[in-house]
C-alpha positions in Angstrom: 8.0 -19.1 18.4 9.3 -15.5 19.0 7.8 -12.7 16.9 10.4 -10.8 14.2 11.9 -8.0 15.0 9.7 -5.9 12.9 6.7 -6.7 14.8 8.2 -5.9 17.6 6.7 -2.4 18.9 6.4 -1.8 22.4 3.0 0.7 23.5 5.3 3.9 23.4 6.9 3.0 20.0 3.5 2.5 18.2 2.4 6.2 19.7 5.0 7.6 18.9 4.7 6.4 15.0 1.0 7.3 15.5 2.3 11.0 16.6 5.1 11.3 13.9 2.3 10.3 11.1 -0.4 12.8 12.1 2.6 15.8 12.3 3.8 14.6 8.8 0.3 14.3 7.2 -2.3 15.7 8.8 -5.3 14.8 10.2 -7.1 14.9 6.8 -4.8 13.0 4.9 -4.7 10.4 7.1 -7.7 8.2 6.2 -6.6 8.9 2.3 -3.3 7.2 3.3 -4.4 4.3 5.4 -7.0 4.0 1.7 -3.8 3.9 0.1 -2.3 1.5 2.3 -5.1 -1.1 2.0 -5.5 -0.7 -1.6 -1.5 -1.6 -2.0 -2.0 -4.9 0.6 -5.2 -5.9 -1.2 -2.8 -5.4 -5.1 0.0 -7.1 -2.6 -2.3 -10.3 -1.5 -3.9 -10.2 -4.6 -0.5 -10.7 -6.8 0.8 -13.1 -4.1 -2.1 -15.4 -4.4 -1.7 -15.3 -8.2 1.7 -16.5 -8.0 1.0 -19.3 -5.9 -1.8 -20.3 -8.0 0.5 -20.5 -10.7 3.1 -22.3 -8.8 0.7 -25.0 -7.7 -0.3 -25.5 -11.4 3.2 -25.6 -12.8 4.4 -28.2 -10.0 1.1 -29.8 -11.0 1.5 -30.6 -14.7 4.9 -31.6 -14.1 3.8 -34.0 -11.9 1.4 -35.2 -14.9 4.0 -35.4 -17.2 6.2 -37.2 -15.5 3.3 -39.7 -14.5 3.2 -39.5 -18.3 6.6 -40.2 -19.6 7.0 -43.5 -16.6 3.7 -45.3 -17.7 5.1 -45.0 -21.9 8.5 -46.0 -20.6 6.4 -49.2 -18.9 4.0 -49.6 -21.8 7.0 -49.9 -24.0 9.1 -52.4 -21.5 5.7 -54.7 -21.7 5.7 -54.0 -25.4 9.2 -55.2 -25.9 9.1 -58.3 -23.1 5.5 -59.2 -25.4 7.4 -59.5 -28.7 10.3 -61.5 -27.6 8.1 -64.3 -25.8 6.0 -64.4 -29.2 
């Protein structure tokens, strides 16, 4: 399996990005951005997770309910095939 393009970077690419960051920010802002960067992946995976929790429990109960709704549509068949042999 080949890697996306975004991932990508050759040796010189990533220093180069590393160079452009520290003349843009500065060496003291730096470890306030990278905070800033893992608090918005941490929010990120956090939200991500929730959603696919909620997924999984949607797809769940509809599974229910339609386990639901076949086992009255069979009690009712039995019901019916009950009171015409009677």
């Amino acid at each position: 399996m080949s890697m996306p393009l975004l991932f990508s970077f050759s040796g010189g690419e990533i220093i180069l990005v590393v160079v452009v960051v520290l003349l843009l920010f500065g060496s003291d802002k730096i470890p306030e951005l990278m905070r800033g960067v893992g608090k918005f992946m941490r929010d990120f995976n956090n939200a991500k997770a929730t959603v696919q929790r909620e997924l999984r429990e949607g797809m769940r109960e509809a599974e229910l309910e339609e386990r639901r709704k076949k086992e009255e549509e069979r009690l009712k068949e039995e019901k019916i095939k009950a009171n015409g042999e009677a």
